[in-house]
N, C-alpha and C positions, 0 to 999 in steps of 0.2 A: 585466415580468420578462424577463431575457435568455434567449436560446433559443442550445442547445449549434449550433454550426458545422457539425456534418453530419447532423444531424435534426432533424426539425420536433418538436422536443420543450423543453419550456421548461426554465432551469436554474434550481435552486431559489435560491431567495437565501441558504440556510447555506451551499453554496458558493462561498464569498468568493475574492477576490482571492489568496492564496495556493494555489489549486487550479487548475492547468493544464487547460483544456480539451484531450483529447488523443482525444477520439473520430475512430474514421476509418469512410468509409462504408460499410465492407463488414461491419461490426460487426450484429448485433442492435439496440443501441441504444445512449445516448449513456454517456459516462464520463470523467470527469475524476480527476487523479495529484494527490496532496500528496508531495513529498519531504520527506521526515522526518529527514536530515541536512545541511547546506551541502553535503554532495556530490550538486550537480545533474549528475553526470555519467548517463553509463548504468549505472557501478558503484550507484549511489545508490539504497538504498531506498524506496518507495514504499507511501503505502495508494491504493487505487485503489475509484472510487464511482461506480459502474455506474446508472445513472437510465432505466428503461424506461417505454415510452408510456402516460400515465395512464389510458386506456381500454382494457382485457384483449385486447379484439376485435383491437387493432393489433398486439400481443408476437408475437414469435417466440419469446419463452421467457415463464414462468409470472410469473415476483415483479415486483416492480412497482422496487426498490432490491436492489444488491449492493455490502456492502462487503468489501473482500479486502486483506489484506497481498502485496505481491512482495519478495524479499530483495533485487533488484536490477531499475533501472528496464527492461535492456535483455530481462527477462523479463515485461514488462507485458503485458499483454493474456491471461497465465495467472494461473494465483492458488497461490503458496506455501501460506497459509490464509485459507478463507473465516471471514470476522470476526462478519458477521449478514445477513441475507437477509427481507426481509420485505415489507408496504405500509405501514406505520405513518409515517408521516410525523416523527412527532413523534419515534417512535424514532431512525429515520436524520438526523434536526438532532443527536439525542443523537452519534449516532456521528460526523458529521462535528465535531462539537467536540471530543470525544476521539481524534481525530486531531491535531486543531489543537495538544491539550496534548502530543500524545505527542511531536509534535515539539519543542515546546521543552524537554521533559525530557529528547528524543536530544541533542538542542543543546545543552545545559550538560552531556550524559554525555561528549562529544567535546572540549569545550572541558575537558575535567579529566579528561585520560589515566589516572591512576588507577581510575577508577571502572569504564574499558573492560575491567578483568579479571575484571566481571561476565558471568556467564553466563546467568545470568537475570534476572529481576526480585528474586526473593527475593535471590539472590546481593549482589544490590546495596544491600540492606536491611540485611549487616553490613559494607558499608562506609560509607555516608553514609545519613542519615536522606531515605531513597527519598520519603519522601510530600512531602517541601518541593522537591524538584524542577523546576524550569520554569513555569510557569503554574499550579498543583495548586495552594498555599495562597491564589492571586489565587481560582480559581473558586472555589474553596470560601466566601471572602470574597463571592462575588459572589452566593451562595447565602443569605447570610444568617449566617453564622458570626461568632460574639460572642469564644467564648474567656472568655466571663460567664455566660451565661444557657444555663442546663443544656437549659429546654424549646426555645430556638431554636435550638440550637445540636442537639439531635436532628435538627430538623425542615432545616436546613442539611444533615447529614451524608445523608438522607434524599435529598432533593433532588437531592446532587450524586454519590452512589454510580455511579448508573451510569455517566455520564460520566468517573470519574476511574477506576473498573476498567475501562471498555474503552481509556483512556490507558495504562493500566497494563500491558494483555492484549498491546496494539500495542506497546510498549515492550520486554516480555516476545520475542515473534515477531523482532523486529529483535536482541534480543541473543543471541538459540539461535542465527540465521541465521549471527553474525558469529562465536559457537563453531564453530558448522560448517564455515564458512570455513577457521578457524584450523588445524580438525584435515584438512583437505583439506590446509593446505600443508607440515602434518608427517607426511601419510602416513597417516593415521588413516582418511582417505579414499580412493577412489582416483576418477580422473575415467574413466568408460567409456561417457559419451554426447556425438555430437554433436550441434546444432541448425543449421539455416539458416535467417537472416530477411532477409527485405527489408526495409530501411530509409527511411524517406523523414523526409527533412530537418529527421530528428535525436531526431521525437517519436513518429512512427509506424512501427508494425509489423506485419507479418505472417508468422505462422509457418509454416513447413514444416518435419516434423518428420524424422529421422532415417530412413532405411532399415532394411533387413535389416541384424542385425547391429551396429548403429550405427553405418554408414557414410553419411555424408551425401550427401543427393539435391539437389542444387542444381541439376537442369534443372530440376525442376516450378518453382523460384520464377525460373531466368532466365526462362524462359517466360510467367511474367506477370507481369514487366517487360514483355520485348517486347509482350506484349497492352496493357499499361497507355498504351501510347506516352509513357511521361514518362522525363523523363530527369535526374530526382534521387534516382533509386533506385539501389541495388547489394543486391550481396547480403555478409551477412556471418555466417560459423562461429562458431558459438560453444560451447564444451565446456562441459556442465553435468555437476555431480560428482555421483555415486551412492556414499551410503550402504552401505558393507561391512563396517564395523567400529563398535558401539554406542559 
């Protein structure tokens, strides 16, 4: 099994190849990004899946797996919402696969502009028949599903519940995110925070948050740049909008 790039922690094998390894050392432990739109930018939403050291005695924090939504990658390493938190092994393969579908239901919600004027999930359930979405009738097929046989097809729908509502939950979190947006740039919002992060080349972060007042303190992260001695870091402001009007 392969082990994450900045700890000696192994990665599981449900996290496949479309999962970025984006752990940096200064972290607790290791954690890898699914972008869940074709926009791989920093604009780009993300679930992100936190893998801590399998012996208790090693944590610095308690659970053993975190999964989290970010509405945008360039707020990674916080969490918009936590998804599920637990040790279950079996659970967190559940979750990282419901990632995996949620992105291809984002992926056909993007590639058919109409549908984006959902706001939620339900929203979306009276514009196009939500459940055939992306990947959702494949697993369910892959579960055992007939579409004949009443008792397998229980034991199918059984099977794959969890998996395709926490597809559904992440689906959900990415379309509120992209209302939120919407009412940010009609005023519905207003933006009254800033953030500073250091950047390093392109996937890592580290935050420093805001001052008094929400004026941004960007000696504390020049200063460790200059500590870090490298020189593919800067620093970059970035406004995040607060919530003032439902």
């Amino acid at each position: 099994m392969a082990q994450f790039k900045e700890h000696e922690i192994e990665r599981p094998d449900f996290l496949g190849d479309s999962w970025n390894d984006s752990s940096w050392r200064n972290d607790a432990c290791a954690h890898a990004t699914l972008f869940l739109t074709p926009d791989e930018s920093g604009e780009g939403p993300v679930v992100e899946f936190w893998v801590n050291y399998p012996d208790p005695k090693d944590r610095e924090v308690e659970w053993r797996y975190d999964v989290a939504f970010q509405r945008t990658f360039e707020l990674e390493s916080g969490s918009d919402a936590t998804l599920w938190i637990g040790e279950d092994e079996d659970v967190a393969r559940q979750w990282a696969r419901a990632a995996e579908i949620a992105k291809t239901i984002a992926t056909e919600i993007v590639a058919n502009p109409n549908l984006l004027a959902a706001n939620t999930f339900a929203e979306l359930r009276d514009l196009c028949d939500a459940n055939c979405l992306g990947d959702q009738e494949a697993f369910l097929s892959s579960c055992g599903w007939t579409g004949k046989d009443d008792a397998k097809d229980e034991e199918a729908l059984n099977a794959s519940v969890d998996v395709l509502n926490g597809a559904q939950s992440i689906v959900d979190h990415w379309l509120r995110a992209r209302a939120g947006r919407r009412r940010a740039r009609t005023g519905e919002l207003t933006v009254t925070v800033t953030r500073s992060y250091v950047v390093c080349d392109g996937y890592h972060r580290r935050v420093f948050p805001a001052g008094r007042d929400g004026v941004p303190t960007s000696t504390e992260a020049e200063a460790w740049i200059r500590d870090s001695g490298r020189s593919d870091l800067h620093v970059v402001e970035l406004q995040v909008p607060t919530k003032v009007n439902a």
